[in-house]
VOLUM-253431 format. One record per residue: x, z, y of N, C-alpha, C, O in turn; residue in one letter. Coordinates in steps of 0.2 Angstrom, whole numbers, padded with zeros to 4 digits, always signed. Last residue first. Layout:
XZYXZYXZYXZYa/...
//
This chain:
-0087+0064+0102-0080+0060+0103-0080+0054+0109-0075+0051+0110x/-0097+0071+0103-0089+0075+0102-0085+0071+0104-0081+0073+0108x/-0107+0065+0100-0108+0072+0105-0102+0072+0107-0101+0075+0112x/-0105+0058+0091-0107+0054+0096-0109+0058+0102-0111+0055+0107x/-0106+0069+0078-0100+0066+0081-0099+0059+0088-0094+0056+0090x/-0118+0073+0080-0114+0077+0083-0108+0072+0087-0106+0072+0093x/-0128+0060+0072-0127+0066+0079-0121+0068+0083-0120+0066+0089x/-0117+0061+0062-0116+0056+0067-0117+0059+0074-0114+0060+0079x/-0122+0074+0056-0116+0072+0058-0115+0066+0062-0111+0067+0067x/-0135+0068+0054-0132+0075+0058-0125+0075+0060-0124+0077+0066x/-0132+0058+0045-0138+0058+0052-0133+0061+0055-0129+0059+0059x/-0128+0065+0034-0124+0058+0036-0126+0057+0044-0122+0056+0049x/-0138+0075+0032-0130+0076+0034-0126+0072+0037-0122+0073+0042x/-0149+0066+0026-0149+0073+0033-0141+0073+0035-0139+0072+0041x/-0142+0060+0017-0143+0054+0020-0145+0062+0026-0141+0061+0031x/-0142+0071+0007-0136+0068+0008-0137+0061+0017-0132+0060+0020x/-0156+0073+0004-0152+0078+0011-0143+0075+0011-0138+0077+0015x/-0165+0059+0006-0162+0062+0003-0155+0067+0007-0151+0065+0011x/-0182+0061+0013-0176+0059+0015-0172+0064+0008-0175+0069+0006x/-0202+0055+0018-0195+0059+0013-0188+0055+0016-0187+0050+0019x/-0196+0054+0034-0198+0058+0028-0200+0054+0026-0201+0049+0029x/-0182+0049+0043-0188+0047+0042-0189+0049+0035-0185+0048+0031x/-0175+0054+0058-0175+0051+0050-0180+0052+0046-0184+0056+0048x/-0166+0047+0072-0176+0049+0070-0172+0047+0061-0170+0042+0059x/-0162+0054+0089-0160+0050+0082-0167+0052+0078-0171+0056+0079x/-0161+0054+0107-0162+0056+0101-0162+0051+0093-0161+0045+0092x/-0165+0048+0118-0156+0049+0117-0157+0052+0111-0151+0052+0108x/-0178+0047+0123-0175+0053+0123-0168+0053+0121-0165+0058+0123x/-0180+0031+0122-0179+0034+0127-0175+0043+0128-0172+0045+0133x/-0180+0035+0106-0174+0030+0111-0173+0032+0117-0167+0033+0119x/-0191+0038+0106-0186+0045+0103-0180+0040+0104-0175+0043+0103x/-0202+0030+0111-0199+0037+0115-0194+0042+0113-0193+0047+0116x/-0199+0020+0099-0196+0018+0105-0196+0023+0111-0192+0023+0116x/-0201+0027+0090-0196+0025+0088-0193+0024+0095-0188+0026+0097x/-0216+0028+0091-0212+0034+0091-0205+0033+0090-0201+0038+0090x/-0220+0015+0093-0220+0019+0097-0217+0024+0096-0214+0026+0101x/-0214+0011+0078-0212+0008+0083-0213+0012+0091-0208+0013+0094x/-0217+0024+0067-0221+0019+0070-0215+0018+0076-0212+0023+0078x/-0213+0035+0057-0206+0032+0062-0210+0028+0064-0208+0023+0061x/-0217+0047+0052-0221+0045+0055-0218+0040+0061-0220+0039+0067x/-0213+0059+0045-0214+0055+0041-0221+0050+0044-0226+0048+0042x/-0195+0064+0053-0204+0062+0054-0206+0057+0049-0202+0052+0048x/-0188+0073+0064-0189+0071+0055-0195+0070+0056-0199+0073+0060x/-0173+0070+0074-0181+0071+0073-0183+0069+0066-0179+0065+0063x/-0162+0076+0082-0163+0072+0077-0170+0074+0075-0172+0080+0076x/-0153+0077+0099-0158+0079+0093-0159+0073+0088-0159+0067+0089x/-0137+0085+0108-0141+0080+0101-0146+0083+0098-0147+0088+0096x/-0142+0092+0123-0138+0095+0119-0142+0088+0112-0148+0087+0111x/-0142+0090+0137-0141+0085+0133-0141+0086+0125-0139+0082+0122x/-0155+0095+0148-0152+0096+0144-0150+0092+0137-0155+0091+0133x/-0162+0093+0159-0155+0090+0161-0152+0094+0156-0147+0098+0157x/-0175+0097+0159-0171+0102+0159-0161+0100+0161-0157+0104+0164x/-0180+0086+0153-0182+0088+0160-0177+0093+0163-0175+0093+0169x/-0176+0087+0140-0173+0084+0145-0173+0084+0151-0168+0082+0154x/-0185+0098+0136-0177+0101+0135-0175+0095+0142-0173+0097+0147x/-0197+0093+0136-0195+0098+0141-0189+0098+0144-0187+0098+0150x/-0195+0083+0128-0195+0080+0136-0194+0086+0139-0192+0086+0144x/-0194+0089+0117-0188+0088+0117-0190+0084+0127-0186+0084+0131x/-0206+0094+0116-0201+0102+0115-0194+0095+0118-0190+0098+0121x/-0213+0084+0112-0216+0087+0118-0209+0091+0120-0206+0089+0125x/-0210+0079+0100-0208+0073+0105-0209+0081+0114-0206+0081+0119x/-0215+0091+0092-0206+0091+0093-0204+0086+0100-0200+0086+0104x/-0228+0098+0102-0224+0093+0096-0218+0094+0097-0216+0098+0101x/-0234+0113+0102-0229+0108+0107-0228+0103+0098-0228+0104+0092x/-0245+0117+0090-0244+0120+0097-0238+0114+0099-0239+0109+0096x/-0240+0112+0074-0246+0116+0078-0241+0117+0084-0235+0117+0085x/-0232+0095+0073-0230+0102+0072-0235+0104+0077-0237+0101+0082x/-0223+0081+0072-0229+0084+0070-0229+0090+0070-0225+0092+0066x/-0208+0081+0070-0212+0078+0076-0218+0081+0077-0219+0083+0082x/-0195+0093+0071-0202+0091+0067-0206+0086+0072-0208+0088+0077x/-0177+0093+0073-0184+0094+0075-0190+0091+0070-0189+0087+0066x/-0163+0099+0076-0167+0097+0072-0175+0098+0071-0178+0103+0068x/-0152+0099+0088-0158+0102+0088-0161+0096+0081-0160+0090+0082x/-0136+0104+0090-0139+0101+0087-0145+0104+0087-0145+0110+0086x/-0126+0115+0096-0124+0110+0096-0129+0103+0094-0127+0097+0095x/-0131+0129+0107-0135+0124+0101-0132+0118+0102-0132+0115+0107x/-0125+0146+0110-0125+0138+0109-0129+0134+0105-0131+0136+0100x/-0127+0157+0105-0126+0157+0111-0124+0151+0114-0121+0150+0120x/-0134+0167+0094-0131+0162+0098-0131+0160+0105-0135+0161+0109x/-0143+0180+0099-0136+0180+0092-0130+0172+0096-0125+0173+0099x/-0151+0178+0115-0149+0178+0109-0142+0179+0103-0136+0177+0104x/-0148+0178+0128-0152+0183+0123-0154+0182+0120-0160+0185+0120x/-0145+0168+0136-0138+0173+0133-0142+0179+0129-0139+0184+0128x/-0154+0157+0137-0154+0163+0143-0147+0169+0141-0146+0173+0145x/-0151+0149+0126-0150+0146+0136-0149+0152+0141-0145+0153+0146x/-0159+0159+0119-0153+0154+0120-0149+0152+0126-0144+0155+0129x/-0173+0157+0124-0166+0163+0123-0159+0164+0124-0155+0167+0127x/-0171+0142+0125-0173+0147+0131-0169+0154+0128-0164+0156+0130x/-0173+0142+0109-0170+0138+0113-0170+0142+0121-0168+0147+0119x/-0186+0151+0107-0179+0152+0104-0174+0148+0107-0169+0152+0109x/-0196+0143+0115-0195+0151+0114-0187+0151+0111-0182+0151+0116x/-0195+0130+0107-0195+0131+0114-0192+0138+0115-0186+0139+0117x/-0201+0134+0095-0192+0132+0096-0190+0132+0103-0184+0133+0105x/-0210+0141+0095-0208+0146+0093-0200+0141+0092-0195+0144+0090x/-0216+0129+0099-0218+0134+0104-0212+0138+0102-0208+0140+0107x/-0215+0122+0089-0214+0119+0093-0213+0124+0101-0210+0123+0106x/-0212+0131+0073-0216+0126+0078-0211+0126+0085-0206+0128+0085x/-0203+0139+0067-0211+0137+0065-0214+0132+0067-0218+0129+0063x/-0186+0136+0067-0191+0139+0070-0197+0135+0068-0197+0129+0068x/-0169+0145+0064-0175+0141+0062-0182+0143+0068-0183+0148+0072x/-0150+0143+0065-0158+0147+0064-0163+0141+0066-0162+0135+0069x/-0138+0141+0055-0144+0139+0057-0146+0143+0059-0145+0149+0056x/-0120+0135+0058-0123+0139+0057-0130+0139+0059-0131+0135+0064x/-0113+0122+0044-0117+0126+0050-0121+0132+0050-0124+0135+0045x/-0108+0119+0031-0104+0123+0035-0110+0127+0042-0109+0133+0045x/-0118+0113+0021-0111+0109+0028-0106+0112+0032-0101+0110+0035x/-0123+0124+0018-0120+0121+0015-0115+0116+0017-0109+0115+0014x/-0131+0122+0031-0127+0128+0029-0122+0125+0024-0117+0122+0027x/-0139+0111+0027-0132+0111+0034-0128+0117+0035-0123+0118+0039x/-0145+0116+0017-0142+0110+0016-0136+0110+0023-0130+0110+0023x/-0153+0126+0023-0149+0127+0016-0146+0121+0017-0140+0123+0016x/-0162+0118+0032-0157+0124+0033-0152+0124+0029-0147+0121+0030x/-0169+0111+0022-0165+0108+0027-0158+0112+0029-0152+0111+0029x/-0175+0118+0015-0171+0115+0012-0167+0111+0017-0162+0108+0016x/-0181+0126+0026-0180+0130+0021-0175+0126+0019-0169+0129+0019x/-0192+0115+0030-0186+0120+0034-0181+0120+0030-0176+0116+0031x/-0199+0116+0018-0194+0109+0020-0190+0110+0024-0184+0108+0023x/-0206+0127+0016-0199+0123+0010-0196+0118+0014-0190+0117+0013x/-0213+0125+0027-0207+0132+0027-0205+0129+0021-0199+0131+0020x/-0217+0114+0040-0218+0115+0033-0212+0121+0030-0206+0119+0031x/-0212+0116+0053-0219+0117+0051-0221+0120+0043-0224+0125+0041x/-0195+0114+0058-0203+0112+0056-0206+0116+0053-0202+0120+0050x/-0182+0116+0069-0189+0118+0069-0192+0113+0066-0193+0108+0069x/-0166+0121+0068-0170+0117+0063-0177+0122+0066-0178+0128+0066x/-0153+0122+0077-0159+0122+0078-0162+0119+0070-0159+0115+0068x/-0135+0125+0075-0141+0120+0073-0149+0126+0074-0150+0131+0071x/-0119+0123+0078-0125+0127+0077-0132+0125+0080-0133+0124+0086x/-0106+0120+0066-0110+0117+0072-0115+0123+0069-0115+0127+0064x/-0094+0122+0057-0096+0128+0061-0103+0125+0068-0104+0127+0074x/-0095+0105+0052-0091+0113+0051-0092+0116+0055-0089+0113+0060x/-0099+0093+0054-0105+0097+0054-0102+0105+0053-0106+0110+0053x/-0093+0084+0058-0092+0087+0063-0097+0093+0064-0099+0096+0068x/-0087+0080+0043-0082+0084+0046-0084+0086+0053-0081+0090+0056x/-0093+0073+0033-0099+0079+0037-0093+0085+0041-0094+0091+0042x/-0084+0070+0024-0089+0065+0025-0091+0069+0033-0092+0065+0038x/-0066+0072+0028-0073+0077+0024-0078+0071+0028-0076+0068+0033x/-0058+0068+0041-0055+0071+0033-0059+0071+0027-0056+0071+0021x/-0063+0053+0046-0063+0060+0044-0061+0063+0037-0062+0061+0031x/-0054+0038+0050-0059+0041+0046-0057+0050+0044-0052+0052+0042x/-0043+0032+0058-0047+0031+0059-0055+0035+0055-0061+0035+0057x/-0033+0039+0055-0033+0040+0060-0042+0036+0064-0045+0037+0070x/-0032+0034+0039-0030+0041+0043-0033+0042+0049-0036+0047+0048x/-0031+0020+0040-0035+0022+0038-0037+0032+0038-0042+0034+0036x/-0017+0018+0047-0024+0016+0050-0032+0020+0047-0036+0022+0051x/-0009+0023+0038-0010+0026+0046-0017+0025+0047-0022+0029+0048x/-0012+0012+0027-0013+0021+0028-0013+0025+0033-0016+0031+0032x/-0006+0002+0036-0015+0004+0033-0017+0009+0032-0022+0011+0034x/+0007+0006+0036+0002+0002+0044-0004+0004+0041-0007+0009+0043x/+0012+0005+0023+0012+0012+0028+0007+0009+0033+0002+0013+0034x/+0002-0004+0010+0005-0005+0018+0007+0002+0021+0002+0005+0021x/+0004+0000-0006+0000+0000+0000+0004+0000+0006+0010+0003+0007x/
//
């Protein structure tokens, strides 16, 4: 093998597939509590730290504590959101957050990617994975997320 290629391919590609997902800290709000559930557990598994939230009201809520230093964390490098959800949708929780001139990566999980929803989760600078999903394909997302936050 060429020494030139193996630089290249060094310098070009992460050590680890999910190298931007190590120590990130992650919002996960949906609705349905096994899906959270195996979400959370998957980007832990990635290394991230999570907390969770119900809905859309109780991400806002946590997000704001957040922001406000009254909370455990004290950063959200990533917002994994539910589009569908009782009280604020995730589309609603994320125009807030923007209003707010707040950039921080969101990825949206929805078993509901209509062109309409595709085209305001564009406008939001946001990323959309589409349910069902396999959690190796959650990782791949999330990590890009980031790494288009990072690099």
């Amino acid at each position: 093998m060429n020494p030139r290629n193996t630089k290249d391919i060094w310098e070009d590609e992460p050590t680890t597939p999910f190298e931007w997902l190590r120590t990130a800290r992650v919002l996960v709000a949906e609705d349905d509590d096994s899906l959270r559930e195996m979400i959370a557990s998957r980007l832990r598994g990635d290394g991230c730290h999570v907390v969770q939230a119900k809905s859309g009201d109780e991400a806002l809520d946590l997000i704001t504590s957040i922001d406000s230093g009254n909370a455990d964390m004290r950063q959200l490098d990533l917002v994994v959101i539910d589009v569908r959800m009782p009280g604020m949708s995730g589309l609603d929780v994320v125009r807030v957050l923007r209003a707010w001139q707040w950039a921080t990566p969101v990825l949206f999980v929805t078993a509901y990617p209509d062109e309409r929803f595709l085209a305001q989760a564009d406008e939001l600078g946001a990323s959309v994975l589409p349910k069902p999903f396999v959690l190796s394909r959650l990782s791949r997302v999330a990590s890009d997320a980031l790494a288009g936050r990072w690099s």
